[in-house]
KOLDO-15957 format. One record per residue (C-alpha): x, y, z. Coordinates in steps of 0.02 Angstrom, whole numbers, plus 50000, padded with zeros to 5 digits. Example, Ala and Ser with C-alpha at 12.3 -4.5 7.8 and 13.67 -1.06 7.14 Angstrom:
2
50615, 49775, 50390
50684, 49947, 50357
***
This chain:
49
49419, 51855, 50878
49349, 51688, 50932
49429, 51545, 51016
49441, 51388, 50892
49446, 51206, 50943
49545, 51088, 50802
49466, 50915, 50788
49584, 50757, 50734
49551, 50570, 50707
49606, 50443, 50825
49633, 50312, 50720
49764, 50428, 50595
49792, 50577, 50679
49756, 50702, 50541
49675, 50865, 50601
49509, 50878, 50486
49390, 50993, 50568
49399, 51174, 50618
49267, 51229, 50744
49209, 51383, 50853
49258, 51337, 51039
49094, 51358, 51120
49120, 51333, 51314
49296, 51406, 51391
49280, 51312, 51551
49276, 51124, 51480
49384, 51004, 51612
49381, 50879, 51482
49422, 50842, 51281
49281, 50882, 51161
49243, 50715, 51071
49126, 50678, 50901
49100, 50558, 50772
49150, 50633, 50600
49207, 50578, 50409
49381, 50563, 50399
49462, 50576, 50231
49613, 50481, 50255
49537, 50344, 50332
49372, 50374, 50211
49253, 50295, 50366
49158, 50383, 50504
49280, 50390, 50658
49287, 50470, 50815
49378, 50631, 50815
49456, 50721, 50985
49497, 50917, 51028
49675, 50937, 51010
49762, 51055, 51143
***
């Protein structure tokens, strides 16, 4: 079973993205600019703990 890492928006806060975690050791947040739904624009979306 792999670890996952759950991606939300910063501007809304919804959780959108589901992805593989690929390095265990990370000191800091995972960060990406994705589509968000809810806020239908391209935002920057952190790794939730």
């Amino acid at each position: 079973m792999s670890k996952k890492m759950i991606l939300c928006c910063e501007r809304c806060g919804s959780r959108n993205y589901v992805i593989p975690a690929g390095n265990k050791q990370a000191t800091e947040r995972f960060t990406v600019k994705k589509f968000c739904n809810h806020c239908n624009t391209h935002t920057e979306h952190k790794q939730t703990i």
